[in-house]
C-alpha positions as CSV (number, residue, x, y, z in Angstrom):
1,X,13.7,15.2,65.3
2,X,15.0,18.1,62.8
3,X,17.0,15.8,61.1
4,X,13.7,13.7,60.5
5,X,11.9,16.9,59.4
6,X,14.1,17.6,57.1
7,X,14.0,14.4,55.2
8,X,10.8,14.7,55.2
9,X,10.8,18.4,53.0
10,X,13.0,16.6,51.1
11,X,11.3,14.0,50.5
12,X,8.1,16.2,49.3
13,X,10.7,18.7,47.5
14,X,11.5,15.4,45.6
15,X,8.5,14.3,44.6
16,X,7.3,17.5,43.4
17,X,9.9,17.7,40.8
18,X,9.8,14.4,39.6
19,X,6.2,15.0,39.6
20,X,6.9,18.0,37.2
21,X,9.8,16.1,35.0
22,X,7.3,12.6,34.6
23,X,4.4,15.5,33.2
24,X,6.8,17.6,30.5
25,X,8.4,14.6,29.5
26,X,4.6,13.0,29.7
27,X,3.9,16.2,27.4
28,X,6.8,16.0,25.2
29,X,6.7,13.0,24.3
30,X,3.3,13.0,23.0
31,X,3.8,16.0,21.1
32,X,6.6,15.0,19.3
33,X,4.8,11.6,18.4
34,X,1.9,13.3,16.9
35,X,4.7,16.2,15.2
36,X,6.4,12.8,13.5
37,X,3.0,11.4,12.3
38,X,1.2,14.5,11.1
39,X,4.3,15.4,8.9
40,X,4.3,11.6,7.7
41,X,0.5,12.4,6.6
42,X,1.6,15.7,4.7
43,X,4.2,13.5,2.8
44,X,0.7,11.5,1.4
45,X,3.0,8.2,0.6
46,X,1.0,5.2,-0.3
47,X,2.0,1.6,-0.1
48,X,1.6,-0.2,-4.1
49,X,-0.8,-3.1,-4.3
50,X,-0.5,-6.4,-3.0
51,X,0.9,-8.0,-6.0
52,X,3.8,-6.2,-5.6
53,X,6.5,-8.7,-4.4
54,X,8.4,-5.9,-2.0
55,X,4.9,-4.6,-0.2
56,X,3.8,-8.3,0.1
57,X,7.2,-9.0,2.1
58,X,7.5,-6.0,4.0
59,X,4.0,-4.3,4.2
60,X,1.0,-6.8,2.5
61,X,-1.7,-5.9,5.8
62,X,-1.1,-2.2,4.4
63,X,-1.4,-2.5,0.8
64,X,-2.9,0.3,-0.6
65,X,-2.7,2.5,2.4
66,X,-1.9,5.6,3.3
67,X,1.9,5.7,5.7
68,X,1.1,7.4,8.6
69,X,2.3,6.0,11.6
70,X,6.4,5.2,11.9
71,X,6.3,1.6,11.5
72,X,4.5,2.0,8.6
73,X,7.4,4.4,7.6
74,X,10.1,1.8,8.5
75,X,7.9,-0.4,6.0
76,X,8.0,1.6,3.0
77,X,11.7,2.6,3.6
78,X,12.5,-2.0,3.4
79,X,10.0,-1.5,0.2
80,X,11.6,1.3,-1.2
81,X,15.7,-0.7,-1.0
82,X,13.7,-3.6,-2.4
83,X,12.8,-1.7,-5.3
84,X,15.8,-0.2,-5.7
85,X,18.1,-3.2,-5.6
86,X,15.3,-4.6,-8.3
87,X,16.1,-1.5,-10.5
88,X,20.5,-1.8,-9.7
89,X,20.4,-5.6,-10.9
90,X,21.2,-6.4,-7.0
91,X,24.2,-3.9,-6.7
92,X,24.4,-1.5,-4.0
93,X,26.0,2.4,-4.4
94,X,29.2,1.2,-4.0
95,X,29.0,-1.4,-6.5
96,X,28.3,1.0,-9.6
97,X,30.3,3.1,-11.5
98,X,29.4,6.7,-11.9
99,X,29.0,6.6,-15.8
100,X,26.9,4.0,-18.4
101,X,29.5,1.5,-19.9
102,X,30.1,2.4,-24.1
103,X,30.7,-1.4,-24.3
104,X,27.6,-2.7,-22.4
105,X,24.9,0.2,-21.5
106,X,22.5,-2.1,-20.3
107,X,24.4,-3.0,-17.5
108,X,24.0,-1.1,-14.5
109,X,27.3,-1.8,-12.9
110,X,28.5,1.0,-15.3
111,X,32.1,2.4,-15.2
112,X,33.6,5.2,-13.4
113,X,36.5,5.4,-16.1
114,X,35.5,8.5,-18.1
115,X,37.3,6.7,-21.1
116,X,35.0,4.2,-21.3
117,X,32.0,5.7,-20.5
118,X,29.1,6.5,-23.5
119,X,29.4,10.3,-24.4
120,X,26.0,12.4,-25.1
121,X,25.8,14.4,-28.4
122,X,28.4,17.0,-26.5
123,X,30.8,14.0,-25.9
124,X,30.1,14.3,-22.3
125,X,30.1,10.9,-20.0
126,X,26.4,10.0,-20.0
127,X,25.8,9.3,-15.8
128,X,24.7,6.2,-14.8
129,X,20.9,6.4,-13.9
130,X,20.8,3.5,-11.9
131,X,23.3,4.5,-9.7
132,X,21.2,8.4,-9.6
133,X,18.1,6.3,-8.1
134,X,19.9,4.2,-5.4
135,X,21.1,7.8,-4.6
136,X,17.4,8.9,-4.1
137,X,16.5,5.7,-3.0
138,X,18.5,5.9,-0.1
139,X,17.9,9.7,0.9
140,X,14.3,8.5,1.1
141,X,14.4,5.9,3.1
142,X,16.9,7.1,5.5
143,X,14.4,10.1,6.0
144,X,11.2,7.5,6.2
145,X,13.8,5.3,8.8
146,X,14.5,8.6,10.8
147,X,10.8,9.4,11.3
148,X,10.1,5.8,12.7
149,X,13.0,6.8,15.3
150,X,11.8,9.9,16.1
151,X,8.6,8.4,16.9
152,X,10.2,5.4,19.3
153,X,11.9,8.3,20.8
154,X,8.6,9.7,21.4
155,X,7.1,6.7,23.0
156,X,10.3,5.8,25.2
157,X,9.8,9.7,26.4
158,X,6.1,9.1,27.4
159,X,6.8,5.8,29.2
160,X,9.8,7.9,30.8
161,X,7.5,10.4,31.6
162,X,5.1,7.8,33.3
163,X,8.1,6.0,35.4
164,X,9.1,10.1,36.6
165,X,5.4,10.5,37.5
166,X,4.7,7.4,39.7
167,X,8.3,8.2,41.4
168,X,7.4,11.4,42.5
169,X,3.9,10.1,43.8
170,X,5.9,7.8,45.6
171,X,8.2,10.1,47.4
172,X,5.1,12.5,48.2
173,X,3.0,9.6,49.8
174,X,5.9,8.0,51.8
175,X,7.6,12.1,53.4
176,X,3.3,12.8,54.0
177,X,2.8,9.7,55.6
178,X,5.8,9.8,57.8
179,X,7.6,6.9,56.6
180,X,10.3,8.4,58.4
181,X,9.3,9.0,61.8
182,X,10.4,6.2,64.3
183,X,7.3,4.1,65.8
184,X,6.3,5.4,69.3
185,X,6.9,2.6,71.4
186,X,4.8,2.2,74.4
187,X,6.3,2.7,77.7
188,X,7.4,-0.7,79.5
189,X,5.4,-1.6,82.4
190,X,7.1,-1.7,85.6
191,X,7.4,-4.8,87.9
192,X,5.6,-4.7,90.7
193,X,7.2,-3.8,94.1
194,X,4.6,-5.6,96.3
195,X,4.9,-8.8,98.0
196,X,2.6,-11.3,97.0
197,X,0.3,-12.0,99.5
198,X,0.3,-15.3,101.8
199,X,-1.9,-18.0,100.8
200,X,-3.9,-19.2,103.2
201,X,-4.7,-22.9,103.6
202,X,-8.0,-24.0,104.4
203,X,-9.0,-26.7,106.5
């Protein structure tokens, strides 16, 4: 019998704090979602028009509007490495040189031999701009990518939150309603230590 009550406090105990941990992370989660998307607002990034090739492959049902959820950031961040493998020719970072080529400056493969690089008025390498954007490029959408993280870490919180919270209800409803008390079972009738009585035949 104290062993059973016990369990029971236990059980309650249990259910409490899994009752508190489903609410903060409940709490948390939603916070830091609407943290993510209200500083994706203050950025005031728009998607371009429909005609552009990148937003109709990655973002046409949000041409023209606003980003302000994280998918929508994910989106811009495929639209912005479109754009900037448009503007490399199709090379990545790795790809170009650090300098513009003296023998072909159109080209944004570039060189990364100082030697052969086209000087400025000072006779200093001239850097290869192409290579400068995929920098930005890149910084950009790893920051848009991060905030469409943050806010499927959010979401996975609150669904946390919500699997903590029915748990703990759970534990409370089966220690209240003594799902661990044993079933009173009713006392076994004993047989009967009285002779039948005699039939008696009529005639």
């Amino acid at each position: 019998m104290r062993l059973r009550k016990t369990f029971e406090i236990g059980g309650i105990i249990a259910g409490v704090v899994l009752i508190a941990f489903g609410v903060a992370a409940i709490y948390m989660g939603v916070d830091g979602r609407s943290t993510v998307r209200e500083s994706i607002k203050q950025e005031q990034i728009t998607f371009g028009a429909a005609d552009d090739p990148a937003v109709a492959k990655y973002a046409s049902q949000w041409a023209d509007e606003q980003v302000t959820t994280g998918t929508q950031a994910r989106a811009f961040a495929q639209v912005i490495h479109e754009h900037a493998l448009e503007g490399s020719g199709g090379l990545t970072y790795s790809q170009m040189g650090r300098f513009i080529s003296s023998d072909d400056p159109e080209n944004p493969a570039g060189t990364s031999d100082e030697t052969a690089a086209l000087k400025d008025a000072q006779g200093n390498p001239v850097s290869n701009s192409a290579r400068n954007t995929w920098v930005t490029a890149t910084a950009l959408s790893t920051a848009l990518n991060m905030s469409y993280m943050a806010e499927q870490m959010a979401l996975f919180g609150i669904v946390v939150g919500f699997a903590l919270l029915l748990s703990g209800i759970g534990f409370m409803v089966l220690a209240l309603g003594g799902a661990l008390r044993h079933r009173e079972v009713a006392p076994a009738v004993a047989p009967s230590t009285t002779p039948p009585s005699p039939v008696v035949a009529t005639v």
